[in-house]
Residue, then its C-alpha position, 0 to 999 in steps of 0.5 A: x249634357x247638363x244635368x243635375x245629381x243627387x245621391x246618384x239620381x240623375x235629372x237631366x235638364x233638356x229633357x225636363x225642359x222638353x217636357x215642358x214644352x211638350x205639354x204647352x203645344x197638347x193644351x194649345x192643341x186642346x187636349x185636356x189639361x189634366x191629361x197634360x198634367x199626368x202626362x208632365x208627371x209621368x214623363x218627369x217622374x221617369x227622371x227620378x228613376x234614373x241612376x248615374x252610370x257607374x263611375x270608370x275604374x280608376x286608372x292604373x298607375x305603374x309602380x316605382x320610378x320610370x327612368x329613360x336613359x337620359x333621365x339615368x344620365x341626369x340622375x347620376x351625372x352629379x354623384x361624388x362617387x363614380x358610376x357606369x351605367x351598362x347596356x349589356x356589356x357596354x358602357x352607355x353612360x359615363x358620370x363626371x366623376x367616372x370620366x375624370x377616374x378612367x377616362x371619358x373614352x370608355x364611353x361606348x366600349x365594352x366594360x371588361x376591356x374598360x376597366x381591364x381587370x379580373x376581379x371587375x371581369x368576374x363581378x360583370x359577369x355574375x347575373x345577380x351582380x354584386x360587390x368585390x374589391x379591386x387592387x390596382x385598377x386606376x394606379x399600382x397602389x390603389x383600391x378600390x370597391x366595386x358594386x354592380x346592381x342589374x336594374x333589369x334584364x338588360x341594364x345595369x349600374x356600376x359604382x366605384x368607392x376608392x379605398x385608397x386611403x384607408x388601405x394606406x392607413x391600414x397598410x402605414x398602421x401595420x407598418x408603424x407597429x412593425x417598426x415600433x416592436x423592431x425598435x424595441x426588440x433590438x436593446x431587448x435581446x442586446x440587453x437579455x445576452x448581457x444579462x445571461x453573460x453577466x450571471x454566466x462566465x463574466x460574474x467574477x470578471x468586475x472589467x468585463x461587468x463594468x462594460x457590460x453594465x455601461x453597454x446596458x444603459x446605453x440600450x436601456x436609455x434608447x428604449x427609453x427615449x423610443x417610448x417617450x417619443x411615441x408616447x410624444x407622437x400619440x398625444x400630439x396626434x390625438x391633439x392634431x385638429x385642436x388648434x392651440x389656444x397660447x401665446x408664444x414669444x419664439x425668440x425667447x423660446x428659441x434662447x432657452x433651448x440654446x441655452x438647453x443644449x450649450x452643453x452639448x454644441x460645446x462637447x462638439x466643438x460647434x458654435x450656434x448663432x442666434x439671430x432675431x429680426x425686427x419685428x418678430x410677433x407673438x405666436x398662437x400656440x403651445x409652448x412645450x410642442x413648439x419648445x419640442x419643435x426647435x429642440x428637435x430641429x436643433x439637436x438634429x442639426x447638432x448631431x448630424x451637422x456638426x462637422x461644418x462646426x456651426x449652427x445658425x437659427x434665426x426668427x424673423x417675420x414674413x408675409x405669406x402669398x396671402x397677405x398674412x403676418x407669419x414667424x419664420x423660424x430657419x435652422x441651418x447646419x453646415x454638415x453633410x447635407x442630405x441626399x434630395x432623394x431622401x427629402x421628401x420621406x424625412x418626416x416619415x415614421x422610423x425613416x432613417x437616411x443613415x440608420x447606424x449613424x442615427x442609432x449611434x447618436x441616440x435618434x429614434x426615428x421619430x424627431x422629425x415626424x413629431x415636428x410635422x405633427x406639431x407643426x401642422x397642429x399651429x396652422x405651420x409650414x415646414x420645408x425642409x432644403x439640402x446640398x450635400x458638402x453644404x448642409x441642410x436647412x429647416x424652416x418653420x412658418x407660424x402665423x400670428x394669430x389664430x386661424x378661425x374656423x370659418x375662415x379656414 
């Protein structure tokens, strides 16, 4: 019905035109006029009376999001972290992430024979759900947080943060500390007894007091050498992610620090062989890191390599898989070689293959962890190669120009 409104006063048009109408059929009939007329004015003065009917109350809408379960599935399916959404005890929806950590057949099982642990069992079955971290659910060493949110009475959500690698950090940090106080504390207790013998039965014995004294400034100098180290190693850490911003010639680095340890290779009865390809360009980087680089490299090959009585290092360009223009720097001593069992964890702090040999020729442990430091600081590459009775090999690959941040 079409009407008209104003003010919530209705004026209904057919009713109006009835009226009308109704009127012209009494004047054809005859009636008086005027009684028509009044009876117009009634009729329509009705309208006027009218109200609108009360608007309806407006629909309630329900509060929070509605979800379906596939809807669920949808939401979650994308999320980096891995999450399990439970009906009851059972594993309904699985996301991608979740799939690609524990497998995409838990899907349907029942979560304490899925996931197969204590602690995660305890945490599902609390009412209020909850939070807890779990230690060797996807592997010996990993850790992981575990959080359940009920989203009603009957379904719930299941996420999984992998801690992992901060519980390595924490775990390598503890360690490092450890090591470092060991290293330290050994000349420190070698030097506190001599000093006790000194002052004791030995202070008149001037043959007993030379050794001593020679004894203690071999300790002191290794504490020495151990503190320059990890302060070495702070600082190149701290700089890891700074690119450096240089110009190096390495075969003129690598010819002032064989003239750096002639010294030493000639009190060892060892040659060094210098050779330098065509080509070899500049690289980006730091001097004294890559001077500390080679240094290392070559006084390891020294001390450890000697008894094959030659040394080898050369510098020469390649070209990575890429197509990049590369130095490659290769030190080779024809030594003992290194047991491959050893080789994957030489770069580690402290590690030693053979801890008394590396003491009694002054190493700290820490030689080859700053060069993978430094190394990876210049954009590097270093791999490391051994047969034993055949020696060991070294090389370091830097590229020629600095690597932008966009196209890293």
């Amino acid at each position: 019905m079409r009407v008209l409104m104003e003010q919530g006063r209705i004026f209904p048009i057919p009713g109006m035109v009835l009226a009308l109408a109704t009127g012209g059929v009494m004047i054809a009939a005859g009636v008086d006029i005027w009684l028509v007329l009044g009876v117009m004015l009634v009729w329509c003065a009705s309208f006027w009376l009218m109200t609108a009917p009360p608007a309806p109350p407006p629909r309630e809408r329900p509060e929070g999001v509605q979800l379906t379960r596939t809807g669920m599935r949808d939401l979650i399916e994308h999320s980096g972290l891995p999450m399990l959404m439970l009906d009851g005890e059972r594993i309904i929806v699985a996301n991608a992430a979740a799939r690609e950590t524990i497998g995409a057949h838990v899907v349907g099982q029942d979560a304490r024979v899925a996931l197969r642990h204590p602690v995660a069992v305890d945490l599902l079955s609390r009412p209020g759900g909850g939070s807890a971290t779990i230690q060797g659910l996807t592997g010996p060493r990993s850790n992981w947080q575990m959080s359940r949110q009920p989203l009603d009475k009957r379904y719930s959500l299941i996420e999984l943060i992998n801690r992992t690698a901060e519980a390595d950090v924490s775990r390598a940090h503890t360690d490092f500390v450890a090591n470092a106080s060991h290293e330290l504390k050994t000349p420190l207790a070698s030097l506190s007894g001599f000093i006790e013998t000194l002052q004791g039965h030995a202070k008149d014995d001037p043959e007993a007091q030379a050794r001593f004294l020679g004894i203690m400034g071999e300790q002191a100098a290794r504490m020495q050498r151990l503190i320059e180290d990890l302060l070495s190693l702070s600082r190149i850490e701290m700089r890891e992610h700074v690119p450096p911003s240089g110009e190096v010639d390495l075969p003129a680095l690598v010819s002032d620090v064989v003239d750096g340890l002639s010294p030493l290779a000639e009190s060892y009865g060892v040659e060094i062989n210098v050779t330098r390809g065509e080509g070899v360009q500049p690289v980006w980087g730091d001097w004294d890191e890559l001077h500390q680089v080679v240094q290392n490299l070559a006084e390891n090959a020294l001390k450890y390599g000697r008894a094959g009585k030659r040394i080898d290092i050369s510098t020469k360009p390649v070209t990575s898989p890429s197509g990049r223009t590369l130095v490659e720097l290769v030190i080779r001593d024809y030594g003992p070689g290194i047991p491959r069992e050893h080789i994957p964890r030489l770069t580690e702090r402290f590690y030693r293959v053979d801890v008394s040999k590396s003491r009694e020729r002054g190493g700290t442990g820490l030689g080859l962890a700053i060069v993978k430091h430094i190394v990876n600081r210049h954009s590097g590459t270093l791999s490391i190669d051994s047969q034993v009775g055949e020696g060991s090999t070294f090389s370091v690959r830097l590229p020629v120009r600095p690597i932008r941040p966009d196209a890293a």
